[in-house]
Each structure stands twice: as structure tokens, then as C-alpha cells.
ZALUM-803718 format. One line per field, with one value per residue: residue number from 1; residue in three letters; x, y negated, z of N, C-alpha, C in turn. Coordinates in steps of 0.001 Angstrom, whole numbers, plus 500000, padded with zeros to 6 digits. Layout:
! ZALUM-803718
resi <- NUM, ... .
resn <- ALA, ... .
n_px <- X, ... .
n_py <- Y, ... .
n_pz <- Z, ... .
ca_px <- X, ... .
ca_py <- Y, ... .
ca_pz <- Z, ... .
c_px <- X, ... .
c_py <- Y, ... .
c_pz <- Z, ... .
//
This chain:
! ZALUM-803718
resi <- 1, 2, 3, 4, 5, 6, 7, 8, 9, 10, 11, 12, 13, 14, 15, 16, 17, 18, 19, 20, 21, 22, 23, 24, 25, 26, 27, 28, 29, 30, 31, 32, 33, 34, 35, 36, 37, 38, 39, 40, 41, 42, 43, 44, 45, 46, 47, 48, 49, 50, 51, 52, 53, 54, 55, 56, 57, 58, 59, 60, 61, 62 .
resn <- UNK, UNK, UNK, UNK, UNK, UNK, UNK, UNK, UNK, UNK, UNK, UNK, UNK, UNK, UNK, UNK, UNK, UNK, UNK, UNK, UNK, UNK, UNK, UNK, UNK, UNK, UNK, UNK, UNK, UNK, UNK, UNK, UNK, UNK, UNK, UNK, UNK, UNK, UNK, UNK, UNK, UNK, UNK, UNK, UNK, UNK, UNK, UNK, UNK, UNK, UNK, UNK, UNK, UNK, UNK, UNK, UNK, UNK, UNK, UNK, UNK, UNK .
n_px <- 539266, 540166, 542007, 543383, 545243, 545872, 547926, 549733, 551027, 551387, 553590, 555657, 555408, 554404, 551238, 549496, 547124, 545276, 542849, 541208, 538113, 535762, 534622, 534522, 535476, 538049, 538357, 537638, 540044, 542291, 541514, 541913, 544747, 545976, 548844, 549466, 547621, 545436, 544364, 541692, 539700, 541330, 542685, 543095, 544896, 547912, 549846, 553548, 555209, 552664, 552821, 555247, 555311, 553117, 554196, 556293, 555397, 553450, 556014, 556915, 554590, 554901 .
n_py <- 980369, 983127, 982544, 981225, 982299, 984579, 983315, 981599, 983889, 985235, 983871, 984054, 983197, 982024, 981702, 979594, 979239, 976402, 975306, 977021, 977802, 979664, 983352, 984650, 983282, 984019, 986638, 986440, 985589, 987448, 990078, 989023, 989263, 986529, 984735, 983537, 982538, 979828, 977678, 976458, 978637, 980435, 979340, 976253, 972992, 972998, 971354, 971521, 972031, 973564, 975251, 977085, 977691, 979264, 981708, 982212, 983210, 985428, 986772, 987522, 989145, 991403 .
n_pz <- 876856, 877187, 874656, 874883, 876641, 875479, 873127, 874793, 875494, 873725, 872712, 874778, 876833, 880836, 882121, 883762, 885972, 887065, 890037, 890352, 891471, 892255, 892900, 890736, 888457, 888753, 889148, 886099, 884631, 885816, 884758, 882208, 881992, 883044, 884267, 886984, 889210, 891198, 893996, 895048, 895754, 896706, 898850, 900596, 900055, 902110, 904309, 904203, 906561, 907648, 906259, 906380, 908875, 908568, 907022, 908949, 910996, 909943, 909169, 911510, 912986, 911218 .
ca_px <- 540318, 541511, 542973, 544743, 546278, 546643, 548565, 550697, 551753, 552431, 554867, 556619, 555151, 553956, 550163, 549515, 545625, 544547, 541962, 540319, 537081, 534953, 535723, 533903, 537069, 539427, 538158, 537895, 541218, 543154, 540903, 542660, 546579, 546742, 550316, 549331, 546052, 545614, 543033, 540639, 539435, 542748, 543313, 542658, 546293, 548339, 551069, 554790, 555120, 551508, 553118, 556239, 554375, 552216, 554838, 557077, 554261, 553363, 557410, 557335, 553870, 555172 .
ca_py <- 980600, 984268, 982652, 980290, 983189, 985500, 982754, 981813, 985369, 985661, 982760, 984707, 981659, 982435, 981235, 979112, 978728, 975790, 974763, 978310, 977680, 980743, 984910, 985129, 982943, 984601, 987868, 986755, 985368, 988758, 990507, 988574, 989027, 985296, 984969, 983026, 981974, 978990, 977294, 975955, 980240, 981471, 978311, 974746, 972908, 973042, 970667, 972632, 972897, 974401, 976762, 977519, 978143, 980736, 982432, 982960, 984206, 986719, 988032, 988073, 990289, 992419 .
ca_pz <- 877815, 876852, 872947, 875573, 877758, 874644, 872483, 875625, 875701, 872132, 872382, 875515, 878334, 881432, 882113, 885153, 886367, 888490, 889987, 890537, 892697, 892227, 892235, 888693, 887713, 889324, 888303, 884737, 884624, 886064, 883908, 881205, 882633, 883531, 885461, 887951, 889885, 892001, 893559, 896524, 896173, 897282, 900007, 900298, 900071, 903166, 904975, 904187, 908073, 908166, 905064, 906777, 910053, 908548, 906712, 909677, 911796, 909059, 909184, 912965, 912679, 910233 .
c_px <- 541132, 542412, 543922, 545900, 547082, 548032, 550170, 552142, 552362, 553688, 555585, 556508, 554268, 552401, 550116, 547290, 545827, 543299, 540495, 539882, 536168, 535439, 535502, 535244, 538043, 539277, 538634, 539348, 542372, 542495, 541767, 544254, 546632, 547927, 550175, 548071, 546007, 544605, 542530, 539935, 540343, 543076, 543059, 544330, 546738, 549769, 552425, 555380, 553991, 552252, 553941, 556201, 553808, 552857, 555653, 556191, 554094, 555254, 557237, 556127, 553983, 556348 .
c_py <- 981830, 984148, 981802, 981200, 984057, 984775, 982467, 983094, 985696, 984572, 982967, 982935, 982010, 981598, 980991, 978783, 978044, 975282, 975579, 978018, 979252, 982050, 985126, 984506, 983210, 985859, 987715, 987051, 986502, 989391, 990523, 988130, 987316, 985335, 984866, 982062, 981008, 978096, 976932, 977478, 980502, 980424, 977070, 974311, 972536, 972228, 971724, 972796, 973896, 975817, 977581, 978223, 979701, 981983, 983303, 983858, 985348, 987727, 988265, 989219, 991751, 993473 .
c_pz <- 877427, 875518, 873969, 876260, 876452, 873794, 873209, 875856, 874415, 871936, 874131, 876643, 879164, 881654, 883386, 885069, 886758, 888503, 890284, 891625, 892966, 892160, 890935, 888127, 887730, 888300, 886415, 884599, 885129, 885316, 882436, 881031, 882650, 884439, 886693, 888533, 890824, 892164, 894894, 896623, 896731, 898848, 899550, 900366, 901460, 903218, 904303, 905436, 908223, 907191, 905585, 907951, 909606, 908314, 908112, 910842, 911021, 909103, 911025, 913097, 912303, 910858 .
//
């Protein structure tokens, strides 16, 4: 996985995770500048009302 992130990077392309279940994977993976993390760890996938919902709650919070 890190000749995949490093190579990515040497050819100027951002690195997408998915699929990240565990923190050991997460961890590695920021560990190893991956761009972007994604995953049933971070959230299970959500409706785009349930998304849009949460978001605007979080600005009215804030």
C-alpha cells in the first residue's frame, strides 16, 4: 500500500482510500499521507437528505 500512495504522489495524483473499516487502517494510511480516507470507520453511507440534514444542523450549531 505505501509504493501505491508513494508512486501516486510521484506522478502528482491524489490518493483516494475506500473501504476503511478499522483505526489500524486509518492510522496506517494518514501515517502514509493518503489524500483521502473513506469508509464504514468514518460513517456507514447516508441518504443526501440525511447528509444535507446533518450538515445544516452542524451550521445552525456552530
Amino acid at each position: 500500500m505505501q509504493s501505491i500512495i508513494e508512486l501516486a504522489h510521484r506522478l502528482q495524483l491524489s490518493v483516494v482510500a475506500e473501504g476503511v473499516e478499522d483505526a489500524a487502517s486509518a492510522t496506517f494510511l494518514q501515517q502514509h499521507q493518503c489524500d483521502t480516507i473513506q469508509g464504514f470507520y468514518y460513517s456507514r453511507p447516508v441518504s443526501l437528505a440525511d447528509f444535507k440534514a446533518y450538515f445544516q444542523h452542524m451550521e445552525q450549531a456552530a
